[in-house]
MIDOSE-1310 file (N, C-alpha, C; in nm, 2 decimals, decimal comma, always signed):
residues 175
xxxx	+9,21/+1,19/+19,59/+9,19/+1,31/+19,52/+9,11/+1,41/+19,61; +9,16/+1,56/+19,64/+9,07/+1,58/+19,71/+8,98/+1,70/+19,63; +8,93/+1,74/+19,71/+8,82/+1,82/+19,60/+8,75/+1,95/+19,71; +8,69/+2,05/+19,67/+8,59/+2,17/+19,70/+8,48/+2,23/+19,61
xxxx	+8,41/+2,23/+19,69/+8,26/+2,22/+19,64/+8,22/+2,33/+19,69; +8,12/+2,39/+19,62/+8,05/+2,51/+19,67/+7,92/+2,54/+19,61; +7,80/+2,57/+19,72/+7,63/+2,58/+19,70/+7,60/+2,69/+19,76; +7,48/+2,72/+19,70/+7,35/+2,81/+19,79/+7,24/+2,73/+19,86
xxxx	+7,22/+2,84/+19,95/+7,04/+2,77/+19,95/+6,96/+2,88/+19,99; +6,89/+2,95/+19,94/+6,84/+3,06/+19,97/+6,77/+3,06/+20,10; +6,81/+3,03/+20,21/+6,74/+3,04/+20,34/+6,88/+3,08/+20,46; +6,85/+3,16/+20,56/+6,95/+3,19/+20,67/+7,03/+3,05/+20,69
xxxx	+7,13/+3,10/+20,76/+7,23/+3,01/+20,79/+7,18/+2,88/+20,89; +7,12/+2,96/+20,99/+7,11/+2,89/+21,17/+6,97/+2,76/+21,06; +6,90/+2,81/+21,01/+6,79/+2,76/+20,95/+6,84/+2,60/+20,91; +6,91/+2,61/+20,80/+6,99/+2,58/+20,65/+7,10/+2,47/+20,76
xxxx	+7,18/+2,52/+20,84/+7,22/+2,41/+20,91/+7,16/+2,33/+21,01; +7,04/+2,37/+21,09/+7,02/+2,26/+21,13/+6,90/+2,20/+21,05; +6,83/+2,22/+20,94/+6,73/+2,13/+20,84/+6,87/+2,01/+20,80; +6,99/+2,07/+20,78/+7,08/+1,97/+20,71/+7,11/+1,83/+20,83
xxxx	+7,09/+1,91/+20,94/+7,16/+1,81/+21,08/+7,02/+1,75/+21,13; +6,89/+1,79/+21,15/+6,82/+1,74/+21,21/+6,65/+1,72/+21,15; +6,69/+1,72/+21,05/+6,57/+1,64/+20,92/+6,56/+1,59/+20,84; +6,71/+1,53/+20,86/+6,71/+1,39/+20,76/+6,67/+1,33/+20,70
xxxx	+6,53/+1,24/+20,75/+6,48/+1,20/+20,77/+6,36/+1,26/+20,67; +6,32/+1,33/+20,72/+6,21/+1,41/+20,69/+6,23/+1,51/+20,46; +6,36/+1,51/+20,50/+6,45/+1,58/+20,35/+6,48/+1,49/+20,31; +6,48/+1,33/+20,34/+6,51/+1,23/+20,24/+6,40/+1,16/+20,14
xxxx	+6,26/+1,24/+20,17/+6,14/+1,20/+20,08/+6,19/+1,28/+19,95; +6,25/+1,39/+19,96/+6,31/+1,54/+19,85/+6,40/+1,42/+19,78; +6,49/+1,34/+19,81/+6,55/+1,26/+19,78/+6,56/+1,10/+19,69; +6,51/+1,15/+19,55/+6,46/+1,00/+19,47/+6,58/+0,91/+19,49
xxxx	+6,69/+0,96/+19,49/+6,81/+0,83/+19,47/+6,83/+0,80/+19,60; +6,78/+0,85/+19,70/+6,79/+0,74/+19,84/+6,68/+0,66/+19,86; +6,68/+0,53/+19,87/+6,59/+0,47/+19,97/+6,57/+0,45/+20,11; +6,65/+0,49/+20,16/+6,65/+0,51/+20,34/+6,75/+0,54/+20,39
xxxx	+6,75/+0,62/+20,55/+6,87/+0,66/+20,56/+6,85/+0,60/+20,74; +6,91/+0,53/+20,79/+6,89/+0,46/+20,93/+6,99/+0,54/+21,01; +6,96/+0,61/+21,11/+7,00/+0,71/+21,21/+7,00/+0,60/+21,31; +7,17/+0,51/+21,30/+7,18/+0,46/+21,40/+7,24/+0,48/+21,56
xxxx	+7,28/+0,59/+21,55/+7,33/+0,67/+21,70/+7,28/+0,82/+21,62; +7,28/+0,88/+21,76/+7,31/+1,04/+21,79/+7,32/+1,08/+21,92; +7,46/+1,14/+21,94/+7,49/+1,22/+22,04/+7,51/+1,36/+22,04; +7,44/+1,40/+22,18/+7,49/+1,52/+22,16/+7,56/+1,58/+22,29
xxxx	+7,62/+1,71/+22,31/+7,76/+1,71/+22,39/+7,75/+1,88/+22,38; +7,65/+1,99/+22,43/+7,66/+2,13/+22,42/+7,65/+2,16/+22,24; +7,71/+2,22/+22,17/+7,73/+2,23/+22,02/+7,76/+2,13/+21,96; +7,79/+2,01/+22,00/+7,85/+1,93/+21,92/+7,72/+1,79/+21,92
xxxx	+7,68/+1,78/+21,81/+7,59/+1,65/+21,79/+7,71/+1,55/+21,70; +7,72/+1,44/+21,75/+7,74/+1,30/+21,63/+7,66/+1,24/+21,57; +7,69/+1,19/+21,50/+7,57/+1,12/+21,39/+7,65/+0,95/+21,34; +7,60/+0,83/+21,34/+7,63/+0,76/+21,25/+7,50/+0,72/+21,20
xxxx	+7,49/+0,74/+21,05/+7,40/+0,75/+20,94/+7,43/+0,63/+20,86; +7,32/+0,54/+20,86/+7,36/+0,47/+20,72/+7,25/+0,49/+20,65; +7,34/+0,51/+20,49/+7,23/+0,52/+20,39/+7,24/+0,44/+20,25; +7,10/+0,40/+20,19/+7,07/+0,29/+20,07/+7,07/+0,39/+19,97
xxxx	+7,13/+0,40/+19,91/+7,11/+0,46/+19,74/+7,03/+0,34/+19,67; +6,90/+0,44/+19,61/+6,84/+0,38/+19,53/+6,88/+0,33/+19,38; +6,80/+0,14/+19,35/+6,91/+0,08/+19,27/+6,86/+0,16/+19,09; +6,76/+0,25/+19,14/+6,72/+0,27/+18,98/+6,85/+0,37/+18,91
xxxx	+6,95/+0,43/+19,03/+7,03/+0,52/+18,97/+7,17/+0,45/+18,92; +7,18/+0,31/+18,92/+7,25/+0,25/+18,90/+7,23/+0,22/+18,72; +7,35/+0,23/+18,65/+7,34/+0,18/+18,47/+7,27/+0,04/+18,51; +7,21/+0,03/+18,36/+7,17/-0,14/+18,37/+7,28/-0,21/+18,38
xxxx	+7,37/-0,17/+18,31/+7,44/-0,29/+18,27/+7,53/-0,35/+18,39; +7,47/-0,28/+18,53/+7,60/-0,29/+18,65/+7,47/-0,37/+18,75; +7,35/-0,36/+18,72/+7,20/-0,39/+18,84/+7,22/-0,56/+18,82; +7,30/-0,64/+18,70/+7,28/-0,80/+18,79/+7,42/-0,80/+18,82
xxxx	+7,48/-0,69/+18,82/+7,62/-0,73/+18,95/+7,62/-0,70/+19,09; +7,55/-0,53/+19,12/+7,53/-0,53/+19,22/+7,46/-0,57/+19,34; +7,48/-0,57/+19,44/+7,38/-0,66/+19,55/+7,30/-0,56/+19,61; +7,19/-0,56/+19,69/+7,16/-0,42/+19,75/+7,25/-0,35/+19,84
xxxx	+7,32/-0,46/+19,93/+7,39/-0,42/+20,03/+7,47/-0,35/+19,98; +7,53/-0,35/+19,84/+7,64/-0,26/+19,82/+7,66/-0,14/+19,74; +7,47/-0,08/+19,78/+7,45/+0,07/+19,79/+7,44/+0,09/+19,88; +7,47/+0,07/+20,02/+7,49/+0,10/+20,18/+7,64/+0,15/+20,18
xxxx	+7,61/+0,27/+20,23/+7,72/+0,35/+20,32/+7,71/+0,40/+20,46; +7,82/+0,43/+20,51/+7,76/+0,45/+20,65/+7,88/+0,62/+20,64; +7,79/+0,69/+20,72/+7,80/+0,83/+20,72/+7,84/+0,86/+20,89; +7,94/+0,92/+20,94/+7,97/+0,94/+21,05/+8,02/+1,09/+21,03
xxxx	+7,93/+1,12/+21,10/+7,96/+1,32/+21,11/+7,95/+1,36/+21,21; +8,01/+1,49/+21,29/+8,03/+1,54/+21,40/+7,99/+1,69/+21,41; +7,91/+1,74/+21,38/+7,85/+1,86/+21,38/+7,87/+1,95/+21,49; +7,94/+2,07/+21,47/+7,97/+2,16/+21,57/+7,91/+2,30/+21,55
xxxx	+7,83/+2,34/+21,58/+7,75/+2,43/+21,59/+7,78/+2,56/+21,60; +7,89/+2,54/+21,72/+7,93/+2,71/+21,73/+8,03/+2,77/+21,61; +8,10/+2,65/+21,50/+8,16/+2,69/+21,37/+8,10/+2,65/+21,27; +7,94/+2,61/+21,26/+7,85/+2,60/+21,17/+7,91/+2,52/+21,04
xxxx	+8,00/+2,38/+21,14/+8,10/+2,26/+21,04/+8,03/+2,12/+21,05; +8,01/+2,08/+20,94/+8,02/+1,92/+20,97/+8,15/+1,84/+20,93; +8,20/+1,77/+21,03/+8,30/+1,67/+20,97/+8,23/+1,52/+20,96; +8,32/+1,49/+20,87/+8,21/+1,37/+20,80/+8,34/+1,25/+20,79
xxxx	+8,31/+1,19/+20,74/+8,39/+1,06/+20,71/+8,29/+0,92/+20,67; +8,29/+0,93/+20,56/+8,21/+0,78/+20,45/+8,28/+0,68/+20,49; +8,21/+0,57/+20,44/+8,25/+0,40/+20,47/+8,20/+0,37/+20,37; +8,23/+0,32/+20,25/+8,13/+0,21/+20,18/+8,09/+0,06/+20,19
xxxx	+7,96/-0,01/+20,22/+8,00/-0,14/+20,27/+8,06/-0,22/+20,17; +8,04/-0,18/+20,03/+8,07/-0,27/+19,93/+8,25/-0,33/+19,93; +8,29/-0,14/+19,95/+8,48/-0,19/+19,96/+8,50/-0,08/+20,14; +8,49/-0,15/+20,22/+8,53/-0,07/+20,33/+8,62/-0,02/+20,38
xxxx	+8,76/-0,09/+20,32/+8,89/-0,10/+20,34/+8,95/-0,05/+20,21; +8,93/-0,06/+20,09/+8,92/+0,02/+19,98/+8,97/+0,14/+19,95; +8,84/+0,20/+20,03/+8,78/+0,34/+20,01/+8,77/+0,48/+20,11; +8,87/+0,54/+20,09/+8,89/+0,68/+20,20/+8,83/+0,79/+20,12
xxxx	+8,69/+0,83/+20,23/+8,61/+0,95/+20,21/+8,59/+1,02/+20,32; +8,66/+1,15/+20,33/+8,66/+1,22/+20,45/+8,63/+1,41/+20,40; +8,61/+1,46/+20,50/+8,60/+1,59/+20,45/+8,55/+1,69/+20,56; +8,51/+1,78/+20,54/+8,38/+1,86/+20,60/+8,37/+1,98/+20,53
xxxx	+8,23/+2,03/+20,59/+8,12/+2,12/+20,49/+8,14/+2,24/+20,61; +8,12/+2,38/+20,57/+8,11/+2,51/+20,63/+8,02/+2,53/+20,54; +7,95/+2,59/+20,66/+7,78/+2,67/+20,61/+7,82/+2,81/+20,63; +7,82/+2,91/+20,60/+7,88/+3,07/+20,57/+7,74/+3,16/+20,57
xxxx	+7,70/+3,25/+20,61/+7,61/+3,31/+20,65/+7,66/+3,43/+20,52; +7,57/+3,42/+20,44/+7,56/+3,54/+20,35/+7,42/+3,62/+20,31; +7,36/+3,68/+20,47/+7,21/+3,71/+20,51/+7,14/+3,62/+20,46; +7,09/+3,62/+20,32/+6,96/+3,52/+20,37/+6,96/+3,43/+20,26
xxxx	+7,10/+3,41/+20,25/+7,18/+3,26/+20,20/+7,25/+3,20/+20,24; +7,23/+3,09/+20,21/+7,42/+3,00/+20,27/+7,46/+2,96/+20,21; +7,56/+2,97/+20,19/+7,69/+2,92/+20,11/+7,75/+2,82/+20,17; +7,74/+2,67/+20,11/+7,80/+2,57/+20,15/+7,93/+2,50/+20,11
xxxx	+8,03/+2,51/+20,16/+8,15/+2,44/+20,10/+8,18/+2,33/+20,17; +8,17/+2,23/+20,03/+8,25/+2,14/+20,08/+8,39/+2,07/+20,07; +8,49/+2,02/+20,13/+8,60/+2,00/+20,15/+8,58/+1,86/+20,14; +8,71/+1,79/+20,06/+8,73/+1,65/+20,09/+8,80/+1,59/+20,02
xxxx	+8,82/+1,45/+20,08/+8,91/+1,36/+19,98/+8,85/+1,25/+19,98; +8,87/+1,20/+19,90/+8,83/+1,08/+19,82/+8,96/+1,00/+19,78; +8,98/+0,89/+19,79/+9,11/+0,79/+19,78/+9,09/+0,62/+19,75; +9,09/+0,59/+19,65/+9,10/+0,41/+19,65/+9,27/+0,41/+19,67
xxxx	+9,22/+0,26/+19,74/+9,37/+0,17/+19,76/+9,39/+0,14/+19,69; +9,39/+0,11/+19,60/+9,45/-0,01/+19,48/+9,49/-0,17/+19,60; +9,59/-0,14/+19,65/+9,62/-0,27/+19,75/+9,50/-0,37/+19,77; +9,37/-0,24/+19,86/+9,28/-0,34/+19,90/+9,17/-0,35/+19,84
xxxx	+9,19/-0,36/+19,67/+9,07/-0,40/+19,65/+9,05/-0,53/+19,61; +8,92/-0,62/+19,65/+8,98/-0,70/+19,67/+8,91/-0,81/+19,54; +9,00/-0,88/+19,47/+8,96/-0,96/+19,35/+9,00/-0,91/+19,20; +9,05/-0,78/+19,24/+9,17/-0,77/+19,14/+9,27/-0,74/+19,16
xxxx	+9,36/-0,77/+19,04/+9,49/-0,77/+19,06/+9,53/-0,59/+19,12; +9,66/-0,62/+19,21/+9,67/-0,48/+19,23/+9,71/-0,35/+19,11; +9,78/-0,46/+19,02/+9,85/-0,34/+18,93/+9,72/-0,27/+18,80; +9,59/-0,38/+18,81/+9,52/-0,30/+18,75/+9,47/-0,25/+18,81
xxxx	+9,44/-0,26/+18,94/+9,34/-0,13/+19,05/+9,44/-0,01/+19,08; +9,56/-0,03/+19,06/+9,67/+0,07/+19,05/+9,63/+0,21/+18,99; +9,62/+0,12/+18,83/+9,61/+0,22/+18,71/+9,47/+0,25/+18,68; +9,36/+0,17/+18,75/+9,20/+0,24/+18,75/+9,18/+0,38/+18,85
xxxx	+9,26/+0,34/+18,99/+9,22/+0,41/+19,09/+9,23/+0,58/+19,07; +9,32/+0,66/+19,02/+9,28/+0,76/+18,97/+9,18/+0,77/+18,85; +9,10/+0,69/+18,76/+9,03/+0,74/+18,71/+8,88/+0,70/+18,79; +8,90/+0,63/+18,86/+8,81/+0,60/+18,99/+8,70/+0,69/+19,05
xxxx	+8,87/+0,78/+19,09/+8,85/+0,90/+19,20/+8,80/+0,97/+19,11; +8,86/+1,00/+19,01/+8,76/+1,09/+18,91/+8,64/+1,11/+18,86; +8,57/+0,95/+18,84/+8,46/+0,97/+18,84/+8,38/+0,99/+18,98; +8,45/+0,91/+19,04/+8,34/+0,92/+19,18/+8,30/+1,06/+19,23
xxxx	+8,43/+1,18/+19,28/+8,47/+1,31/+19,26/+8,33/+1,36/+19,14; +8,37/+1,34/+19,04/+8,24/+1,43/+18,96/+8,11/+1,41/+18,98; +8,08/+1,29/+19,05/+7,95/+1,26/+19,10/+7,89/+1,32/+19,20; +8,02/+1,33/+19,30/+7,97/+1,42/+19,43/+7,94/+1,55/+19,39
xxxx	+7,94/+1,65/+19,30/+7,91/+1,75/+19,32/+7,75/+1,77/+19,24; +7,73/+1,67/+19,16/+7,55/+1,69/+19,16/+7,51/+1,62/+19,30; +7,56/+1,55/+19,35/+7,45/+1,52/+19,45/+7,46/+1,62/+19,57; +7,53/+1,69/+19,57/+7,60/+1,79/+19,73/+7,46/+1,84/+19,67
xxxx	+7,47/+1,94/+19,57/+7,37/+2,02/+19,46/+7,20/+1,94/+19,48; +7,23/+1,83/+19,45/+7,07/+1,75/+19,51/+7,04/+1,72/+19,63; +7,11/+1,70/+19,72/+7,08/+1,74/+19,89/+7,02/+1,88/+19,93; +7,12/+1,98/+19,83/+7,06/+2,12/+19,88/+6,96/+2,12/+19,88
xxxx	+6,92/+2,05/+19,74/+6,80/+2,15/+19,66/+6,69/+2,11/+19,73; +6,73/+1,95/+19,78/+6,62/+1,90/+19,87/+6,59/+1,99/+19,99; +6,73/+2,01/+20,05/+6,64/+2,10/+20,17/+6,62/+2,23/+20,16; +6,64/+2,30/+20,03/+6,56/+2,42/+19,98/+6,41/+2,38/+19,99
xxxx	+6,36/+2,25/+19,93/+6,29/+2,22/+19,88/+6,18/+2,24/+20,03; +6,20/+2,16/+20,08/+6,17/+2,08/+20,23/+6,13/+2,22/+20,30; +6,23/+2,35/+20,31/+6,20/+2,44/+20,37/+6,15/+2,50/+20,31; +6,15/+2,51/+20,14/+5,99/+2,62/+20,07/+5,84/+2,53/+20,16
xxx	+5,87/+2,43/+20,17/+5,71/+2,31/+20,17/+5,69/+2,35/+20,33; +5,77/+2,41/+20,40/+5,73/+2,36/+20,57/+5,74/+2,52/+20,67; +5,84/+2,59/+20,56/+5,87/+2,74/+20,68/+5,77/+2,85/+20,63
């Protein structure tokens, strides 16, 4: 399923992209439903920084009725992004550890310079296999996997919305 997403953040562009690329860390206390975010590489290359990111979603945002199925490990994702600077893009690509093979989440974000906002769009797709998931039958993960995408898809755009707001947040507290 793919999808487009679109945010503010009332602060310049040059600002607003690199708080998003290089305070992570620092913008994930703004962030109740993460518990950690492990910056296991970064490269950088002129304009172009890599990132592989993995991060814990916290288990309080999980329904009860799903916390004695899930394990911790399988609110770990791993986030690989490629940040290019001189087109103010991140390209991204998710992993989930829970279904790795599963699950296609790919996309990228443009940050847009609208004086002394940025307008964030995001681009992407979101995809279950049905094939690989694994421990059910295929023909019911068949007929789940679009309602899947759909909920997963509707989720992403409060949280795009709660990353901003964090590094709105981060930059009212620090600029």
């Amino acid at each position: 399923m793919q999808f487009t997403l679109t945010d503010e953040i009332a602060y310049p562009r040059d600002l607003v992209y690199a708080t998003h690329r290089d305070k992570l860390i620092e913008v994930m206390e703004y962030l109740p439903n993460i518990e950690d975010i492990d910056v296991r590489s970064r490269e950088e290359d002129g304009d172009i920084v890599r990132f592989e990111n993995w991060w814990t979603g916290s288990s309080n945002d999980v329904p009860r009725v799903l916390q004695g199925f899930l394990k911790p490990e399988m609110l770990v994702w791993v986030d690989r992004a490629t940040w290019d600077e001189s087109k103010h893009r991140v390209d991204w690509e998710i992993t989930l550890n829970a279904l790795p093979e599963a699950v296609t989440a790919k996309g990228y974000n443009l940050f847009d310079d609208e004086g002394d906002v940025t307008v964030i769009r995001m681009h992407g797709e979101f995809v279950v296999h049905p094939e690989k998931v694994k421990g059910i039958p295929t023909f019911v993960a068949k007929r789940a996997a679009p309602t899947i995408e759909k909920f997963i898809v509707g989720l992403l755009e409060p949280n795009l919305r709660e990353s901003n707001r964090a590094v709105e947040q981060y930059l009212d507290d620090t600029v």
